[in-house]
C-alpha positions as CSV (number, residue, x, y, z in Angstrom):
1,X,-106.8,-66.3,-92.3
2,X,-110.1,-65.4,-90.9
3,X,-109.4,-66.3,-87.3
4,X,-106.6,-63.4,-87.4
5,X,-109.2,-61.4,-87.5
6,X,-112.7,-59.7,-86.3
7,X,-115.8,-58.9,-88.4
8,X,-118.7,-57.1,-88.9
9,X,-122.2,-56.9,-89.2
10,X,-123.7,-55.8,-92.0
11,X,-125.3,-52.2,-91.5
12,X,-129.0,-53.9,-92.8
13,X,-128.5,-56.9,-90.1
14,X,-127.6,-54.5,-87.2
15,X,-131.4,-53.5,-87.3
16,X,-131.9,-56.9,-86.0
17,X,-132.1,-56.7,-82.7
18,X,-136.3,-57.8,-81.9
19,X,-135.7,-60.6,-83.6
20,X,-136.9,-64.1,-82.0
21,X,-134.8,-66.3,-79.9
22,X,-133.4,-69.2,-81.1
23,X,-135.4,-72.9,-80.9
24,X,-132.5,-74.8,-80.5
25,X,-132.5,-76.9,-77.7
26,X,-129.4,-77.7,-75.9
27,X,-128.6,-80.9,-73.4
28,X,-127.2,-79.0,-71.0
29,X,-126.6,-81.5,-68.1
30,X,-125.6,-84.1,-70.9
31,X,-122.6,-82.0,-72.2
32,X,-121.7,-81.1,-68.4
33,X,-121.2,-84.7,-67.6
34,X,-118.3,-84.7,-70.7
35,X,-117.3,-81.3,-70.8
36,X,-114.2,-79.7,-69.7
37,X,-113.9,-76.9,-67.4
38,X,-113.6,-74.7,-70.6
39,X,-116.7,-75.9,-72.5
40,X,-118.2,-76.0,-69.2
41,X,-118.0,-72.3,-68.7
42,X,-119.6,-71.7,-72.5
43,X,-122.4,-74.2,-71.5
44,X,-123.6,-72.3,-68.4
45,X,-122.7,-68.9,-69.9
46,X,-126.3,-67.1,-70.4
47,X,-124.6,-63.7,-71.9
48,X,-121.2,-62.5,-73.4
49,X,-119.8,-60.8,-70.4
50,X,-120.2,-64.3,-68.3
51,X,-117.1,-65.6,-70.5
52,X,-115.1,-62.2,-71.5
53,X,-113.0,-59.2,-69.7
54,X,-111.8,-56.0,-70.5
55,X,-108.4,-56.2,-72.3
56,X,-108.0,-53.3,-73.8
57,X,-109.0,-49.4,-75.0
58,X,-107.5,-47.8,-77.4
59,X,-108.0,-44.2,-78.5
60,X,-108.2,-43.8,-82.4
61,X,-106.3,-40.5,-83.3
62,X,-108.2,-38.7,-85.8
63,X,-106.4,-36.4,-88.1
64,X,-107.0,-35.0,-91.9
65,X,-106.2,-38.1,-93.8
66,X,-108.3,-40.5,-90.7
67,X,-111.5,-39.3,-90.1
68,X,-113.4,-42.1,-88.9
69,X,-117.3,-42.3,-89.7
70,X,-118.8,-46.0,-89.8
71,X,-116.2,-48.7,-89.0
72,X,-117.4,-51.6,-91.1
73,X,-114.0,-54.0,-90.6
74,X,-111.2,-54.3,-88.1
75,X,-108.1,-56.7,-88.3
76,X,-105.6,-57.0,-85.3
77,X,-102.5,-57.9,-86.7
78,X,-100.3,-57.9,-83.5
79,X,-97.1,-59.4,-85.0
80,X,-96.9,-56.1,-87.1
81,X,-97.8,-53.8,-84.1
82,X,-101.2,-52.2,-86.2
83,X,-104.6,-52.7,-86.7
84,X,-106.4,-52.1,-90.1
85,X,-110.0,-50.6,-90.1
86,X,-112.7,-50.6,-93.1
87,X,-113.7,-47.1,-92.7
88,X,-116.8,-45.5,-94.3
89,X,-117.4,-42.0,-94.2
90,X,-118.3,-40.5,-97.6
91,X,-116.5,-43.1,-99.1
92,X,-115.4,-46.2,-97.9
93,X,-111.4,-45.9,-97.4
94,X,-109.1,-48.0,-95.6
95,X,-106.9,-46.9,-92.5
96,X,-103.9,-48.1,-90.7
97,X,-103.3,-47.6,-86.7
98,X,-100.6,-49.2,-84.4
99,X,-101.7,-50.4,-81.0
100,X,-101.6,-47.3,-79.5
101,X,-103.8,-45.7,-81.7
102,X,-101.4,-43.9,-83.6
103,X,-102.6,-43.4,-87.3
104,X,-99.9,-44.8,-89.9
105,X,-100.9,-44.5,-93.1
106,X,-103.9,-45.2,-95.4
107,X,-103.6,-48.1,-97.6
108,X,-104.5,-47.9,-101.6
109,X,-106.2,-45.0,-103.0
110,X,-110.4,-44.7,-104.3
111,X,-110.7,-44.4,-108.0
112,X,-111.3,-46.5,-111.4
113,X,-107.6,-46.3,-112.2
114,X,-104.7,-49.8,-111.8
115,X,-104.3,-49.8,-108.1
116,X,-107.9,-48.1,-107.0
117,X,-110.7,-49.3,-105.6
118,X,-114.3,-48.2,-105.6
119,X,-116.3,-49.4,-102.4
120,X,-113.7,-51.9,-101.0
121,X,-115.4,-54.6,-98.7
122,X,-115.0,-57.2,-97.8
123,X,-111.6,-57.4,-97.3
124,X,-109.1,-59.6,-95.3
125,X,-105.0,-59.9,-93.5
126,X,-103.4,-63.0,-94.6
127,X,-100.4,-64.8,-95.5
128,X,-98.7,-61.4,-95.3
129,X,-100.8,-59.6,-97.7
130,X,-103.9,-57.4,-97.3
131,X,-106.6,-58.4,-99.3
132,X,-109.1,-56.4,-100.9
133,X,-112.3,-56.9,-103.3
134,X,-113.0,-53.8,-105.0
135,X,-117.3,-53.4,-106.0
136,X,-116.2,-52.9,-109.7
137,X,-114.8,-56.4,-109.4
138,X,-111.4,-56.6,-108.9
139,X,-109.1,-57.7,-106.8
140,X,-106.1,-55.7,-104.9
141,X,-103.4,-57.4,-102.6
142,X,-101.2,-54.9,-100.7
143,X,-98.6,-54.9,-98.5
144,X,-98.9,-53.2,-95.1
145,X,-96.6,-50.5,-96.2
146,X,-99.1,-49.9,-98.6
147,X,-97.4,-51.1,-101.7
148,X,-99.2,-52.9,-104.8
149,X,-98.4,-56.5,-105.3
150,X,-101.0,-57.7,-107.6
151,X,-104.2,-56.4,-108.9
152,X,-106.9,-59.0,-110.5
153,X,-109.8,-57.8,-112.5
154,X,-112.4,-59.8,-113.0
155,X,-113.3,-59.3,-116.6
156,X,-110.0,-60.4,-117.9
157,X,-110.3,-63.6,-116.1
158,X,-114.2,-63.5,-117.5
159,X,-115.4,-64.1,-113.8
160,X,-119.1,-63.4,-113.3
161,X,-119.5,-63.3,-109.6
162,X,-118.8,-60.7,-106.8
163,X,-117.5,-61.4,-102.9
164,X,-119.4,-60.8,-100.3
165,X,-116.9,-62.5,-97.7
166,X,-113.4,-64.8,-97.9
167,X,-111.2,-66.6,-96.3
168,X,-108.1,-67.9,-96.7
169,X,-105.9,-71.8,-96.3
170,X,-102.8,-72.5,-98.0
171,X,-102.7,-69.7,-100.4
172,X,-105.9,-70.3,-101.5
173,X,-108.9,-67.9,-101.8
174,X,-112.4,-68.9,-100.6
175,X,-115.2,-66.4,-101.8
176,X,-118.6,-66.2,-100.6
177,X,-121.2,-65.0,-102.6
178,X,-125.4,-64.2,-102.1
179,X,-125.3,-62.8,-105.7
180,X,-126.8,-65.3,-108.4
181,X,-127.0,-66.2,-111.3
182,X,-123.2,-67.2,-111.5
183,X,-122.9,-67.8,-115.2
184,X,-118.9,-69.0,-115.0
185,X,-120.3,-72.2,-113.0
186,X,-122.9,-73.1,-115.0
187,X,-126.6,-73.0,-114.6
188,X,-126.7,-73.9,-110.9
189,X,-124.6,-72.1,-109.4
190,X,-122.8,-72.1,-106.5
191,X,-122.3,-70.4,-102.8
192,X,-118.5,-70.7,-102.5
193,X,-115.7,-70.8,-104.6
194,X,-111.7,-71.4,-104.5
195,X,-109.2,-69.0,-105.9
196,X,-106.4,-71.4,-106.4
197,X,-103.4,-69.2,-105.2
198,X,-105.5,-66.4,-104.9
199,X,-105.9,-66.0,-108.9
200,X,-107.1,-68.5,-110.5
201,X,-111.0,-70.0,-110.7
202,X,-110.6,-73.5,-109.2
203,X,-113.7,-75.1,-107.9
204,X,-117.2,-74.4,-106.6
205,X,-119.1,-75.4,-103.6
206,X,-122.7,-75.1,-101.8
207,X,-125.6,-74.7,-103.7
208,X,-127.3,-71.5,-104.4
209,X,-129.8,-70.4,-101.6
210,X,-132.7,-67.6,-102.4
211,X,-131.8,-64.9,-100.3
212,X,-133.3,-61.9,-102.1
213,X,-130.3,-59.9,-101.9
214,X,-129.8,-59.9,-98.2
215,X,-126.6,-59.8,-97.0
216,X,-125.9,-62.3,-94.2
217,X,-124.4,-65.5,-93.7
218,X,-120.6,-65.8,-94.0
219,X,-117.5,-67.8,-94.5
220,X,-114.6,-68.9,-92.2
221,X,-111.2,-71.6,-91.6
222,X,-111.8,-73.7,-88.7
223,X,-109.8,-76.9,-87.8
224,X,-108.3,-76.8,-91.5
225,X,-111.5,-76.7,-93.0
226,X,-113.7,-74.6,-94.5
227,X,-116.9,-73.4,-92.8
228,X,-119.7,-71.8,-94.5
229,X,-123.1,-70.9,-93.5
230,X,-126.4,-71.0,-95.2
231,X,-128.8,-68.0,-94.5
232,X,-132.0,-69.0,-94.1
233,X,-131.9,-72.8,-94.3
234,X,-130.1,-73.1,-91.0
235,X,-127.2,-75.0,-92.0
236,X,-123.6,-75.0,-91.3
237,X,-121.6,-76.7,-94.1
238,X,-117.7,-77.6,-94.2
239,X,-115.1,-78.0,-97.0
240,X,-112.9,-80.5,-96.7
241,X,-109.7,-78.7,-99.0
242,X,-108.0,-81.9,-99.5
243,X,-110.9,-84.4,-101.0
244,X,-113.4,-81.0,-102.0
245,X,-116.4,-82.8,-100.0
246,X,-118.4,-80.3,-98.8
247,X,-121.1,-81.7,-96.2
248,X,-123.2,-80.5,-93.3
249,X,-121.1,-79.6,-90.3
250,X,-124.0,-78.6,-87.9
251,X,-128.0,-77.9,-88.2
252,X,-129.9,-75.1,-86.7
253,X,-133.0,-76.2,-88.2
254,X,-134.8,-73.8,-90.9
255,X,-134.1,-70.2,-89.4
256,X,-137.3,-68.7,-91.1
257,X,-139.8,-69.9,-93.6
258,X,-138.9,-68.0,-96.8
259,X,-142.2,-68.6,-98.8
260,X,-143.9,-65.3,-97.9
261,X,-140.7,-63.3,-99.1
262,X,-140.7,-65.5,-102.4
263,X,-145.0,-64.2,-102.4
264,X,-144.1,-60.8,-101.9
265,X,-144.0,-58.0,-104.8
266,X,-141.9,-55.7,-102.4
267,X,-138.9,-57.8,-100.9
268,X,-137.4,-54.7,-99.2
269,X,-141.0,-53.5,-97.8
270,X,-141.1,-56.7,-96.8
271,X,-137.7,-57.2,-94.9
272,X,-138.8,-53.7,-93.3
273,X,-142.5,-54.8,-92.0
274,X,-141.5,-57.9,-90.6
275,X,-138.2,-57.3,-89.8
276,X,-138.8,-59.0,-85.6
277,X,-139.7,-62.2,-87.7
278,X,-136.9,-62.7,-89.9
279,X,-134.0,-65.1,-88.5
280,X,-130.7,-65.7,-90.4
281,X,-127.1,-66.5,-89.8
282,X,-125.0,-63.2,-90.0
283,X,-121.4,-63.7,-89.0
284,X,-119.3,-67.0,-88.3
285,X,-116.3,-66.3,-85.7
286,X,-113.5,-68.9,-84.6
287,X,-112.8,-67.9,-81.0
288,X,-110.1,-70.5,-79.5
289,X,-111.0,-73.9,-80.3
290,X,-114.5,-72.8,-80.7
291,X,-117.1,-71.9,-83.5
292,X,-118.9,-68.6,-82.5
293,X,-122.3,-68.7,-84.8
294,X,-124.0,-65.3,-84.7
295,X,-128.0,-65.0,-85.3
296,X,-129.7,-61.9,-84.3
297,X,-129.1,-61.1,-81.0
298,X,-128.5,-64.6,-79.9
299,X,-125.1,-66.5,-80.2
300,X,-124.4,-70.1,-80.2
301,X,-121.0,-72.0,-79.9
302,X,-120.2,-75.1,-82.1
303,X,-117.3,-77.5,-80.7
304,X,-114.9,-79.1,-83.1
305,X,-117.0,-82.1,-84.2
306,X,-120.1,-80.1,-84.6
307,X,-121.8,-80.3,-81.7
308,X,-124.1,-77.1,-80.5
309,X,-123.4,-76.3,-76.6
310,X,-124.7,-73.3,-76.0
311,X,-127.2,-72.0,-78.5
312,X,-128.7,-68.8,-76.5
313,X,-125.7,-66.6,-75.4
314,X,-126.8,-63.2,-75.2
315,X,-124.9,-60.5,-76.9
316,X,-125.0,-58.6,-73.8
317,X,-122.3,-56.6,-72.7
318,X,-121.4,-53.5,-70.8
319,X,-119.0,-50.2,-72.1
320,X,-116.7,-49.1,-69.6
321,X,-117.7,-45.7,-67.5
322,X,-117.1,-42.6,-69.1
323,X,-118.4,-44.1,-72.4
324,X,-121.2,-42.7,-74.5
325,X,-122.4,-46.0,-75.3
326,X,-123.5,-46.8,-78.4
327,X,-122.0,-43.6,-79.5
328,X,-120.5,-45.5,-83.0
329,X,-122.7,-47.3,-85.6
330,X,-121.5,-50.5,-84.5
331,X,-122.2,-53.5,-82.8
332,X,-119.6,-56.6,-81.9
333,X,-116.9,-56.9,-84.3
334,X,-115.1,-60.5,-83.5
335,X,-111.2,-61.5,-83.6
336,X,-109.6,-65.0,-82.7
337,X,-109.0,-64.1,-79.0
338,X,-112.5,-62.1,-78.1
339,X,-114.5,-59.1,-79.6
340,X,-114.7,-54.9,-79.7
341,X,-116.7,-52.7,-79.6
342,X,-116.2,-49.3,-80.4
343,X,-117.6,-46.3,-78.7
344,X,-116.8,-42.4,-77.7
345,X,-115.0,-41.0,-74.8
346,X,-116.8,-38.5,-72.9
347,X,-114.1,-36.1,-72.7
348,X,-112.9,-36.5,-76.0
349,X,-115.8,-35.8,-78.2
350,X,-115.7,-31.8,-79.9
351,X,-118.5,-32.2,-82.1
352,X,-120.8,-34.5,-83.7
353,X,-118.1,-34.3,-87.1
354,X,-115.6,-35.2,-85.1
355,X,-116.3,-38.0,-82.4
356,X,-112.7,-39.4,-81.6
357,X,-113.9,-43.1,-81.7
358,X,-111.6,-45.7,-79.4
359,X,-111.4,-49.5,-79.5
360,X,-112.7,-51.3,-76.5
361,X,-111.5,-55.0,-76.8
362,X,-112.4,-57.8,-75.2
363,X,-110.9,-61.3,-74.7
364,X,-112.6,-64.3,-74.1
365,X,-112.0,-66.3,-70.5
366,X,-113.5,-69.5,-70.3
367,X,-110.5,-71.1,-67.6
């Protein structure tokens, strides 16, 4: 499921980073006088490297077959020794290292053939399987040896919806969507819905949300249920698998007012002028027993009943020395025990073609 895993933002959201601060407003000397010495150290945290250390770095070997351009997607899987990256260079293509750095293999082929895939993202590791949502709609499940074991398309199953992100409980698929209308639901439409052993339609959820084709918000497993956000309405909502309730798990407030997109003739001129004005929930990340919600350049962290204790972490943290920085197109990628970043060695880059990326992982310390 998702907390096996770490995510990425969007390429369009990375550009996000003028944006306002949040307006929640946190109780701070409330929740310290109930709080734990773990929660405690999340409530006084003011920036990510207050409540993280360096783990690990680990040099990506770049040969023919793994040329690394944009990393859009990384899954640890340390029971298998290996890490899977979403790679996009000219294509988007999908590579297997071990924990070393050592490339394996790459997994699945592009293509319009049984067994291709055209543009794969998102995709997700879990229950054993890798899955992967193809942009021509389908589905692909593989195994890490890169083996077929099932392949859904869409049109067969007369599905008229695409996946922006999943997640995954007791064999079951949850697919989040921004695209609408969704004509297999009905005229409402719907946000999320379940994939009843990862194949068949089996339930909606959420209502539909104008978002004028911006990709943000996102979907996760947390405490056996299933968290979704909004984008621009500001709420957190949870599926509960068992009775299909889905409520409000937690409230931001209204991230931005979206009338004066809904005015506008040019959304995407829009977006681009007033880009330090939008505000929108981007990733969703279950970090130990915690919620990680990611807005702009802010970050705020839910507890297990829903309760907001820190709404104005700053994504702040610092590459190692001999680092080139922000070297890769990339920002925080997020996994169950921490975050990465990736970045350049000095001494290993040749050329701009070639830059010889490496993983720089975090983990999370909040003893």
């Amino acid at each position: 499921m998702k907390n096996s895993s770490i995510y990425i933002f969007s390429v369009i959201l990375l550009l996000f980073v003028g944006c306002k601060s949040n307006t929640i407003k946190v109780d701070k000397e409330k929740l310290l006088k109930f709080a734990d010495n773990r929660t405690k150290k999340i409530i006084n945290a003011e920036k990510l490297s207050d409540i993280s250390v360096l783990k690990k770095i680990i040099d990506l070997e770049e040969t023919d077959n793994s040329l690394i351009g944009t990393i859009e997607d990384i899954y640890l899987v340390p029971e298998e020794n290996c890490i899977i990256i979403l790679n996009e260079t000219t294509k988007r293509n999908i590579l297997l290292f071990d924990y070393n750095g050592k490339f394996i293999r790459k997994i699945g082929n592009e293509g319009k053939g049984p067994g291709e895939y055209i543009n794969p993202r998102p995709i997700l590791y879990a229950n054993n399987k890798l899955i992967v949502y193809s942009q021509n709609q389908k589905l692909l499940f593989f195994s890490l040896s890169g083996l077929l074991l099932n392949e859904i398309t869409f049109s067969e199953k007369k599905w008229n919806f695409t996946i922006d992100y999943m997640t995954y409980y007791k064999n079951d698929l949850y697919a989040y969507t921004n695209n609408l209308p969704f004509l297999s639901s009905g005229d409402k439409g719907f946000r999320v819905c379940r994939l009843s052993n990862s194949t068949e339609f089996d339930g909606s959820f959420g209502e539909v949300e104008e978002t004028f084709d911006f990709r943000a918000g996102d979907i996760t497993c947390f405490k056996n249920k299933i968290i979704f956000s909004g984008v621009f309405d500001g709420n957190i909502y949870k599926i509960n698998p068992t009775t299909d309730e889905c409520t409000v798990f937690t409230s931001f407030g209204e991230l931005y007012d979206i009338e004066n997109i809904r005015k506008s003739p040019d959304k995407m001129n829009f977006f681009r002028k007033n880009i330090n004005e939008l505000n929108a929930f981007l990733k969703l990340a279950v970090i130990d027993s915690f919620l990680f919600v990611i807005t702009q350049k802010y970050i705020s962290v839910v507890d297990s009943i829903g309760n907001i204790i820190n709404a104005n972490i700053k994504n702040e943290i610092y590459f190692p020395q001999g680092f080139e920085g922000n070297a890769m197109r990339l920002s925080c990628i997020y996994y169950n025990r921490g975050f990465i970043k990736a970045s350049v060695r000095k001494s290993r880059i040749t050329s701009i073609f070639t830059p010889n990326p490496s993983l720089i992982i975090y983990e999370f310390k909040f003893e």
